[in-house]
C-alpha positions as CSV (number, residue, x, y, z in Angstrom):
1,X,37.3,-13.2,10.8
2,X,35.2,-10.6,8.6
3,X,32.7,-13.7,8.0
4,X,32.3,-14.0,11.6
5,X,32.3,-10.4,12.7
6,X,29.5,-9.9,9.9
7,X,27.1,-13.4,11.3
8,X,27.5,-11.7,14.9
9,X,26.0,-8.6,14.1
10,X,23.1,-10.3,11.8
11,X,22.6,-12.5,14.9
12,X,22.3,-9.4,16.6
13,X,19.7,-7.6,14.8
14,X,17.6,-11.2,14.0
15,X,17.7,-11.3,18.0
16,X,16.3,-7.6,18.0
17,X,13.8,-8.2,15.3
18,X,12.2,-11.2,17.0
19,X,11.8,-9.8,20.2
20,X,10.0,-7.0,17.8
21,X,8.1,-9.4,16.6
22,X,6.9,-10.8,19.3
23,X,6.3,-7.3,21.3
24,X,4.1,-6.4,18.3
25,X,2.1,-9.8,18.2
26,X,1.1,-8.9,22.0
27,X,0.1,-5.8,21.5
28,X,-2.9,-5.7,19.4
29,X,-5.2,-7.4,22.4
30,X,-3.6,-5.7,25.2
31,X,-3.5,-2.5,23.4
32,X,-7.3,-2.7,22.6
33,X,-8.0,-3.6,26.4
34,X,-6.4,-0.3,27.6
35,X,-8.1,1.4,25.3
36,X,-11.4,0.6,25.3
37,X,-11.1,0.8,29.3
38,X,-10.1,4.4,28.5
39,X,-12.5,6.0,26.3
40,X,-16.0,7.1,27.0
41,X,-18.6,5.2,26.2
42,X,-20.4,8.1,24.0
43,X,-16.6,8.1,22.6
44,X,-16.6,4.4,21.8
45,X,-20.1,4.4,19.9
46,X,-18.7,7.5,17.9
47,X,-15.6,5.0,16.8
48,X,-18.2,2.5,15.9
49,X,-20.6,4.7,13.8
50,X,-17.6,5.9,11.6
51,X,-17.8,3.7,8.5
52,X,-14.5,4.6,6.8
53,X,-11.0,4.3,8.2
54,X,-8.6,5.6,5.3
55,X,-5.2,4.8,7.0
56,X,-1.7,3.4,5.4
57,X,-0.9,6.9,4.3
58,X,2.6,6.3,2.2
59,X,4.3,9.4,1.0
60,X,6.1,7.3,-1.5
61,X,7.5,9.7,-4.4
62,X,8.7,13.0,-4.1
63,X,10.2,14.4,-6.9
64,X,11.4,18.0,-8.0
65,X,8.3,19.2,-9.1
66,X,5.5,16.2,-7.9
67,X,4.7,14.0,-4.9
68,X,2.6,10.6,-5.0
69,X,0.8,10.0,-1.7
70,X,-0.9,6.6,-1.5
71,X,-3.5,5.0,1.3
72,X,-6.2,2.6,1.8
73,X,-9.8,2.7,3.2
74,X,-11.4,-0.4,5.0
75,X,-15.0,-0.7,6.9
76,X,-15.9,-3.1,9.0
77,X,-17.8,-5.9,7.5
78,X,-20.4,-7.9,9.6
79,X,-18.2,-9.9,11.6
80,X,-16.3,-6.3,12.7
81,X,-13.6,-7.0,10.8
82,X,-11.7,-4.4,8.7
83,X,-12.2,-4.9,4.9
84,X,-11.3,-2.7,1.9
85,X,-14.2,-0.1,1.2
86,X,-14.1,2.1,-2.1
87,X,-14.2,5.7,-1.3
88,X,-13.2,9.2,-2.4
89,X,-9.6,10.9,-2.8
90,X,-8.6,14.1,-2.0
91,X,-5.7,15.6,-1.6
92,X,-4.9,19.3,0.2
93,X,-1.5,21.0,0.1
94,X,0.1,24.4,0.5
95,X,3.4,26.1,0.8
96,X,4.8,25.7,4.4
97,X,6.6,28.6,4.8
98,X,3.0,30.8,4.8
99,X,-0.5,30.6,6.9
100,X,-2.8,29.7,3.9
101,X,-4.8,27.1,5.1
102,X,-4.1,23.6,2.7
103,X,-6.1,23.6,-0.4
104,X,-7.6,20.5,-2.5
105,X,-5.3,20.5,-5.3
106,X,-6.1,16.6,-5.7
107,X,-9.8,15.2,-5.9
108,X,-11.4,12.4,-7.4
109,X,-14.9,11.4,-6.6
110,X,-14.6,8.3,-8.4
111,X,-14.6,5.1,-5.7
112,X,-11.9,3.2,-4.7
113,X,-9.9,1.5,-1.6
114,X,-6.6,1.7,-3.1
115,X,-6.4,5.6,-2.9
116,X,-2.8,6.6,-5.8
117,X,-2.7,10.4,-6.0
118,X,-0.1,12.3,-7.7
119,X,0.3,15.8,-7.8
120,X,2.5,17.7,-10.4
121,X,3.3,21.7,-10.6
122,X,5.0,22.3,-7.3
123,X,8.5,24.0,-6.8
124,X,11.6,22.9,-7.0
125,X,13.4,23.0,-3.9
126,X,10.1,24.4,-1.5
127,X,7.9,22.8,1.2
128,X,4.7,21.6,1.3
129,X,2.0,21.4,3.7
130,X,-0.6,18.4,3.1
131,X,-3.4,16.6,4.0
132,X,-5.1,13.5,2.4
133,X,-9.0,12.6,3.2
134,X,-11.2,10.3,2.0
135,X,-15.1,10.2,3.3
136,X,-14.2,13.1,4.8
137,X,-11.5,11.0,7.3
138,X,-8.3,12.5,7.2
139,X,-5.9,9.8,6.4
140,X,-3.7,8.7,9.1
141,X,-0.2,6.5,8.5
142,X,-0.4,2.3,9.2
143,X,1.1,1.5,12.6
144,X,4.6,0.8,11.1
145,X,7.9,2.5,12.2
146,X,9.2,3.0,8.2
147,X,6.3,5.8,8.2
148,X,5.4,6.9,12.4
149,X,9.2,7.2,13.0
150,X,10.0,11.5,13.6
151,X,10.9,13.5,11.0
152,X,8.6,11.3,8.1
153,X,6.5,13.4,6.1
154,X,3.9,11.2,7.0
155,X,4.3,12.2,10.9
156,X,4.8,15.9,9.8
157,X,2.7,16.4,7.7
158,X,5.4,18.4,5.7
159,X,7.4,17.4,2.1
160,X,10.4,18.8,0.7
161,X,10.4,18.8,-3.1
162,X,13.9,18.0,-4.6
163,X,16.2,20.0,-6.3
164,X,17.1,18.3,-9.7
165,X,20.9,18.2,-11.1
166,X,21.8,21.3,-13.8
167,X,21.6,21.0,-16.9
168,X,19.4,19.0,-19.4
169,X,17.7,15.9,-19.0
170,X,19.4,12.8,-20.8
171,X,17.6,10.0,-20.1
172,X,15.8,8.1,-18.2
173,X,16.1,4.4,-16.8
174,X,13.9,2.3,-14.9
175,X,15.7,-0.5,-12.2
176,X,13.1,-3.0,-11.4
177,X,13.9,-6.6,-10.3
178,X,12.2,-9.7,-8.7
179,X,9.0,-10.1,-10.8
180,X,9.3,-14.1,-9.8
181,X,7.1,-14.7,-13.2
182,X,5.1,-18.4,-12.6
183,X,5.0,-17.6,-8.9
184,X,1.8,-19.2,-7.6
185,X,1.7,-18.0,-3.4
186,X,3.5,-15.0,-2.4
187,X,5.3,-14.2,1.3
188,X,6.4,-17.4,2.3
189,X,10.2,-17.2,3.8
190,X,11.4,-20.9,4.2
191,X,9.9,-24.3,4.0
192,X,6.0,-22.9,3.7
193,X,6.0,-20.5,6.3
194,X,4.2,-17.9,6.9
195,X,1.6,-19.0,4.3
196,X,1.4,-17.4,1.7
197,X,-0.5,-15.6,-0.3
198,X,-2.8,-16.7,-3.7
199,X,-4.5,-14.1,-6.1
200,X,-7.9,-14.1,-6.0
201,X,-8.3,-14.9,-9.7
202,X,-5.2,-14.5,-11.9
203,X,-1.6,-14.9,-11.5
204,X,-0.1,-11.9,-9.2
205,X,3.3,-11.6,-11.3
206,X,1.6,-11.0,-14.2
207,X,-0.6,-8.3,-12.7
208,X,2.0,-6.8,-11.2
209,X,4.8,-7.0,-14.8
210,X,2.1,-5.7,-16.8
211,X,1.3,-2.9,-14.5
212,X,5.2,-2.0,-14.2
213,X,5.3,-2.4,-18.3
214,X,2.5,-0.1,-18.8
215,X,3.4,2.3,-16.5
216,X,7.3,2.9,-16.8
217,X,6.1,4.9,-20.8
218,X,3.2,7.1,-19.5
219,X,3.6,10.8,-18.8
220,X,5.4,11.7,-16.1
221,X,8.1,8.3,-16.2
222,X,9.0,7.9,-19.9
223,X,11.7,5.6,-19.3
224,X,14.1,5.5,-22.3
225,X,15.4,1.5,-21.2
226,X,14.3,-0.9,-18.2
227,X,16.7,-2.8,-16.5
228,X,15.5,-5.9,-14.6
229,X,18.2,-7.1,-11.7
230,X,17.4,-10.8,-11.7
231,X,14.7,-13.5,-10.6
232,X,12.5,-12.7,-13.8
233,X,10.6,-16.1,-13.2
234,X,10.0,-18.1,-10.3
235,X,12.1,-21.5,-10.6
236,X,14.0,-20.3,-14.2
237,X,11.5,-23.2,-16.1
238,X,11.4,-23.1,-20.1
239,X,7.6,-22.6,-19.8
240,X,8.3,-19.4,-17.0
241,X,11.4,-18.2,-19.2
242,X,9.6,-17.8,-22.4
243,X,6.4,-16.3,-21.0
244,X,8.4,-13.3,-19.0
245,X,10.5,-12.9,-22.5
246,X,7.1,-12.7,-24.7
247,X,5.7,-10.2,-22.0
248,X,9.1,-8.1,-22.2
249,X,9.7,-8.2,-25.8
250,X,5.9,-6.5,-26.7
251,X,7.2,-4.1,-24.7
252,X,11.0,-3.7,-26.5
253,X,13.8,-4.7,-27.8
254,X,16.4,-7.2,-25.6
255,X,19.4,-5.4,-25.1
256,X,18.1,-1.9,-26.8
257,X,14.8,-1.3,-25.0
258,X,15.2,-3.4,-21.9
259,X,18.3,-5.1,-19.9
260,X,17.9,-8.2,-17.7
261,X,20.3,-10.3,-15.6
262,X,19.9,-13.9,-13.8
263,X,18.6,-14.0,-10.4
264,X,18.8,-17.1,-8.1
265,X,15.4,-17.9,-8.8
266,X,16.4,-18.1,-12.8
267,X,19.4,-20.3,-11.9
268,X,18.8,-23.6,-13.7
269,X,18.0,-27.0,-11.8
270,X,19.7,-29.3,-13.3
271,X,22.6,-28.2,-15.1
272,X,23.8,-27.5,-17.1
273,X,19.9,-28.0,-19.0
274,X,19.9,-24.3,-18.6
275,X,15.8,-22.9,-19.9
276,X,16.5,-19.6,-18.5
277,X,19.9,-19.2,-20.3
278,X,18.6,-20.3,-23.3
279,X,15.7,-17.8,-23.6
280,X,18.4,-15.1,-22.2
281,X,22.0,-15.4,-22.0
282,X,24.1,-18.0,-20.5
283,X,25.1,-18.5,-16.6
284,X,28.0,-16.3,-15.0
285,X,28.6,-14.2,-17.7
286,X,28.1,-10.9,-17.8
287,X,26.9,-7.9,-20.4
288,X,28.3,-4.8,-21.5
289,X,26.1,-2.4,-23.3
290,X,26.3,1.6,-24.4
291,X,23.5,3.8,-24.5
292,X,24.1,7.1,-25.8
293,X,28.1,7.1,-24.1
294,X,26.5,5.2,-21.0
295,X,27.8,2.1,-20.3
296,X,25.5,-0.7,-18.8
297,X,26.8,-3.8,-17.6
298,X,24.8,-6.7,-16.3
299,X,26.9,-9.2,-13.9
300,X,25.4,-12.7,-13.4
301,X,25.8,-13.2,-9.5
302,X,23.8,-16.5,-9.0
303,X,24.9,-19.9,-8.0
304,X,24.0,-23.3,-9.2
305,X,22.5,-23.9,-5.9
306,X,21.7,-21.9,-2.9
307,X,19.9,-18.6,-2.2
308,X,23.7,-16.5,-1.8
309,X,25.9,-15.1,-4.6
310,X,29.3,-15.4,-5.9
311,X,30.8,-14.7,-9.6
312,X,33.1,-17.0,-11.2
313,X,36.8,-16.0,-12.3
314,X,36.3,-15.7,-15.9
315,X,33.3,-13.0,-15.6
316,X,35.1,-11.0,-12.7
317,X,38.5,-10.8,-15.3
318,X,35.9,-9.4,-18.0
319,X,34.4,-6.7,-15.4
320,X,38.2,-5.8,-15.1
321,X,39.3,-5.5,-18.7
322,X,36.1,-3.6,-19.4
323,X,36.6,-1.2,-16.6
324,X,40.2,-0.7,-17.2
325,X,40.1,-0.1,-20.9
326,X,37.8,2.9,-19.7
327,X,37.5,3.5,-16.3
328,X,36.3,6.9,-17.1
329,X,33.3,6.2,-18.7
330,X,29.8,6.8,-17.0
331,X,29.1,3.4,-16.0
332,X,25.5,1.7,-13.8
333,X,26.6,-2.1,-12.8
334,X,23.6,-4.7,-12.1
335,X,23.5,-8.0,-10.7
336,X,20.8,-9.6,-8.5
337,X,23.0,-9.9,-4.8
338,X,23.6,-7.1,-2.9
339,X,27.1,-6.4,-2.4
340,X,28.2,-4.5,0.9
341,X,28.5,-5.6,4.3
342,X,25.7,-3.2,5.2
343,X,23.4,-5.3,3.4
344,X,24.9,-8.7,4.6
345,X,24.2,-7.8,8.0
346,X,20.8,-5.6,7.4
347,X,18.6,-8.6,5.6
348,X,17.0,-11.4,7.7
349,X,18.7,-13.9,5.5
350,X,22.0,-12.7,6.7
351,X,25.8,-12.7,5.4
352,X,25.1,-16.1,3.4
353,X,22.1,-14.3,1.5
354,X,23.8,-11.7,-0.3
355,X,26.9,-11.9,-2.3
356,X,30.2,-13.9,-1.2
357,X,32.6,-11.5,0.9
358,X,35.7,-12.0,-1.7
359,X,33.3,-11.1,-4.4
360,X,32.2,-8.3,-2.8
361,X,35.7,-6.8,-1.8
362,X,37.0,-7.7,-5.5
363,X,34.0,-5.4,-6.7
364,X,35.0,-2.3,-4.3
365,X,38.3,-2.5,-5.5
366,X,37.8,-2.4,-9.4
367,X,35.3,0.0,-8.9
368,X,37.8,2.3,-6.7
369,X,40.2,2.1,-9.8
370,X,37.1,3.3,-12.3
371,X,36.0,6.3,-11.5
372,X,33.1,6.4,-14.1
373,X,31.3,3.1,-12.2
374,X,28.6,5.5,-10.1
375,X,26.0,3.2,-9.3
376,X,25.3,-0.7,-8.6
377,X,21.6,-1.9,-8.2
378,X,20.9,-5.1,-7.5
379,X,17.0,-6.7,-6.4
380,X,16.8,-10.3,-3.7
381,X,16.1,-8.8,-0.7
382,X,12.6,-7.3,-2.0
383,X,13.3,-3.8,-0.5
384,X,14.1,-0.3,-0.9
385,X,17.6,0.7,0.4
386,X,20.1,3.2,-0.3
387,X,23.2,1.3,1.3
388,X,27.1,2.4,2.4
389,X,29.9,0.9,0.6
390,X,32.5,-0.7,2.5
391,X,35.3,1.4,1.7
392,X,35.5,5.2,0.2
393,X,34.6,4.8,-3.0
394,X,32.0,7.4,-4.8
395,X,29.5,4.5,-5.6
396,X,25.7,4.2,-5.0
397,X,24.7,0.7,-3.9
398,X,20.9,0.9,-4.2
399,X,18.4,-2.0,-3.1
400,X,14.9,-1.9,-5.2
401,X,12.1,-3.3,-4.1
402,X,10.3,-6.0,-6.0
403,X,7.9,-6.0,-8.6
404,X,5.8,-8.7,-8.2
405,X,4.6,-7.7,-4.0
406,X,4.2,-4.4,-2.1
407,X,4.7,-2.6,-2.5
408,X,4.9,-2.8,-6.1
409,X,7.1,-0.8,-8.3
410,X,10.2,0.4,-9.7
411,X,13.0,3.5,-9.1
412,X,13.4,5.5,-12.2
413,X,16.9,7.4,-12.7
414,X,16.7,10.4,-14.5
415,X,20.3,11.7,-15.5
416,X,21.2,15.2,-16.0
417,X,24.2,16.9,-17.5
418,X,25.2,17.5,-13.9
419,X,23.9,14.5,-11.8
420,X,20.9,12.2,-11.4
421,X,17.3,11.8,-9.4
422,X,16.4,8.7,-8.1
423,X,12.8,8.1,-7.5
424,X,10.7,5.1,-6.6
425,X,7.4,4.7,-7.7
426,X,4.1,2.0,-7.0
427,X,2.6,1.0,-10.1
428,X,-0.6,2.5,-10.5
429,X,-3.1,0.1,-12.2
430,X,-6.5,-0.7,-9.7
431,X,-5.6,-4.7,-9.9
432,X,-1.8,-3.8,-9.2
433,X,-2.8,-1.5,-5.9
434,X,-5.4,-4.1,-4.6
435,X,-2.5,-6.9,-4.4
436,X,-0.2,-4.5,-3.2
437,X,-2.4,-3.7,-0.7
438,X,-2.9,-7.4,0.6
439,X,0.8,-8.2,0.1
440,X,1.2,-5.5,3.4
441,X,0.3,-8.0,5.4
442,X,3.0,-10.3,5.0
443,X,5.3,-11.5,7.5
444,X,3.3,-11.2,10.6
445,X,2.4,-7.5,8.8
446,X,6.1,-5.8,9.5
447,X,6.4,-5.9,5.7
448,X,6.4,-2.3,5.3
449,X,9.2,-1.6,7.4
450,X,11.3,-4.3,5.7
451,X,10.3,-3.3,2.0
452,X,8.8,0.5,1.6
453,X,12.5,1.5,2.8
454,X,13.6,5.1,4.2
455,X,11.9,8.3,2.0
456,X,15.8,9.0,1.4
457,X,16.4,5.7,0.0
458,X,13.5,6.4,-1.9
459,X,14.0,10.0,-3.5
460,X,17.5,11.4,-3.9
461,X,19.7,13.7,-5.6
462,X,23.3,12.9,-6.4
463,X,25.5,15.5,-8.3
464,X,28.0,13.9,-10.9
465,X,29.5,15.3,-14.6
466,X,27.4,13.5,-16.8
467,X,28.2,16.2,-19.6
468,X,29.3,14.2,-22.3
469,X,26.4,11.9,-22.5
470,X,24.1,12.4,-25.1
471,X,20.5,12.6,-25.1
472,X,18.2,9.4,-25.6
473,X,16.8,10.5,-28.7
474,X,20.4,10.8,-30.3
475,X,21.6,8.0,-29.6
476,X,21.2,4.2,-30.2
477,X,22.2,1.2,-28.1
478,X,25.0,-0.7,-28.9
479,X,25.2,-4.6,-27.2
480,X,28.5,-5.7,-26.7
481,X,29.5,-9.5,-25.8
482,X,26.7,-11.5,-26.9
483,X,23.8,-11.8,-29.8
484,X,20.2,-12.0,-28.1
485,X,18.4,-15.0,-28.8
């Protein structure tokens, strides 16, 4: 009965988003013919002599003390169409709670069409005012509900800096997932369409892991570990295993520096030849690690065929010993499928694309008896979301969006004494923001509103007794349950 409740009300929302879908793909030409019948023809020529449009204006980080704003600028290229132009960044904010006019606290003259600015020294807590130009155009948002909806800074023009958790900071992770390493064309849904997308001239997961590798240690992230929530390569090949793994381990250590689990993608082809187990750890078994009193747990969800998720007996009656042997303990869960109904009935794959329903309901009740489990993250649907568990349990089940496309980056998790700040953040590399940039497009172009994801889902607080943690320079991490290859 829950299966079939849950399909009626994907059926219903993939009946909603197609008649989106094709309301949007009318638009464009219609749209255009009101509008040039409209405007003036002094008013048209204007439009036409402007050589920049700086639009896609993304207000994608906010933290306690900094905000990363992010747009693009295009020109028209001699068959009219719109085509990425380099140009300059600038950035104006100011308090919004006085009449100062905004000020350029950001500015770089240096060219580009894949505008990344981030501004640190603001105030916990306190508004902001800003504007973004480049060219002297002031930067508008794309024509996508995620960022024109009310209430978006983007359509207000206003940010809210967060209040952090007391206390001292403890450490930092970063949750990535989906870098689909060996992928050769991205955005294509089933059975070749839409057609997808190629790299210019080198292989897009590899841009985009090496962007998310250097960036997760400058200043500003310092991420103590990364955890990686499945589909590490593309079809879990020997060749794709070992070439993610040597990217990965340059970085750190297996199961000190950086945590993985399998993704569907990873799940071996003919089994039980099993290349990606090999290189990691073997299928439908989980991992238990400790960092600094933190416990980290990895949970293979992935089945030996099909794009949906389950976990076999065996690993579920681990998850339970672990987590009733200490169901105190400060504990983050990964796997690859999302787990509540929310998110079977939110994706476009539907009820069959996240994990199984017995699974799922098996998961809300060990966590319900351990108190210390406060967050699950999990990757597959390529998205940002903050979703609702199904029953009242004080658990965060947070979606991240994927590595390898737009729009390109990872959430880092600070933890305090008193709670933890979750913030998502685009890589920032020039090769990694071009391919973001092109990956918008995908899907007819609604991919923003399916991946960027709410600003809330994006940048949160959560209050929680993390007090007898310690600090990531104190303490090492211990792997529990298997040796690393």
């Amino acid at each position: 009965m829950q299966n079939a409740r849950l399909r009626t009300v994907w059926l219903a929302n993939v009946t909603a988003g197609a008649a989106v879908v094709t309301a949007r793909a009318s638009l464009p030409r219609s749209a255009f013919t009101v509008y040039q019948s409209a405007i003036s023809r002094s008013e048209a020529a204007r439009v036409r002599r402007s050589a920049i449009v700086a639009s896609d204006l993304e207000v994608v980080t906010v933290t306690d003390r900094s905000v990363v704003l992010t747009w693009t600028t295009r020109a028209r290229d001699k068959t009219g169409r719109l085509r990425p132009a380099p140009a300059d960044t600038e950035v104006r904010i100011t308090p919004a709670d006085g009449v100062a006019p905004a000020l350029p606290l950001y500015a770089d003259e240096r060219p580009t069409a894949f505008h990344y600015a981030e501004i640190d020294g603001l105030e916990p807590g306190r508004s902001y005012r800003f504007e973004a130009y480049s060219a002297g155009h002031r930067v508008v948002p794309a024509r996508t509900r995620v960022t024109q909806r009310a209430g978006t800074p983007e359509t207000t023009g206003v940010f809210t800096t967060l209040t952090p958790p007391p206390g001292r900071l403890l450490r930092t992770l970063a949750l990535a997932n989906d870098v689909h390493y060996g992928e050769e064309a991205s955005g294509i849904f089933v059975a070749g369409w839409p057609p997808g997308l190629r790299h210019d001239t080198e292989d897009h997961p590899e841009v985009m892991l090496d962007a998310l590798l250097d960036d997760v240690r400058e200043p500003g992230r310092g991420a103590d570990h990364l955890i990686l929530a499945g589909d590490l390569t593309d079809s879990g090949t020997l060749a794709q295993s070992l070439g993610v793994r040597a990217r990965l381990d340059r970085w750190g250590a297996l199961g000190r520096d950086y945590f993985v689990c399998r993704g569907n993608h990873d799940a071996p082809l003919r089994y039980p030849d099993d290349p990606w187990g090999s290189v990691f750890h073997p299928r439908q078994q989980l991992v238990d690690n400790r960092a600094g009193g933190l416990r980290i747990i990895g949970l293979d969800t992935t089945r030996l065929r099909g794009a949906g998720g389950t976990i076999v007996r065996p690993q579920l009656d681990h998850l339970r010993e672990l987590l009733t042997a200490e169901p105190e303990r400060p504990t983050l869960i990964f796997g690859h499928h999302p787990v509540t109904s929310c998110a079977a009935v939110s994706n476009p794959g539907g009820p069959g694309f996240v994990l199984d329903r017995s699974n799922a309901a098996a998961l809300h009740d060990l966590y319900r008896a351990a108190p210390g489990v406060f967050l699950h993250h999990c990757g597959h649907t390529h998205r940002n979301r903050l979703g609702r568990p199904d029953s009242g349990i004080d658990v965060e089940f947070l979606e991240v969006a994927a590595v390898k496309e737009y729009p390109g980056g990872y959430l880092l998790l600070r933890i305090y004494e008193g709670g933890y700040m979750a913030n998502f953040y685009k890589t920032r590399t020039e090769p990694a923001r071009s391919w973001s940039t092109r990956t918008r497009r995908q899907f007819l172009g609604m991919y923003p509103d399916h991946a960027l994801g709410s600003f809330a889902s994006r940048n949160h607080v959560v209050l929680r007794d993390f007090s007898g943690l310690a600090a990531a320079d104190s303490a090492a991490v211990v792997q529990r349950g298997w040796a690393a290859t």
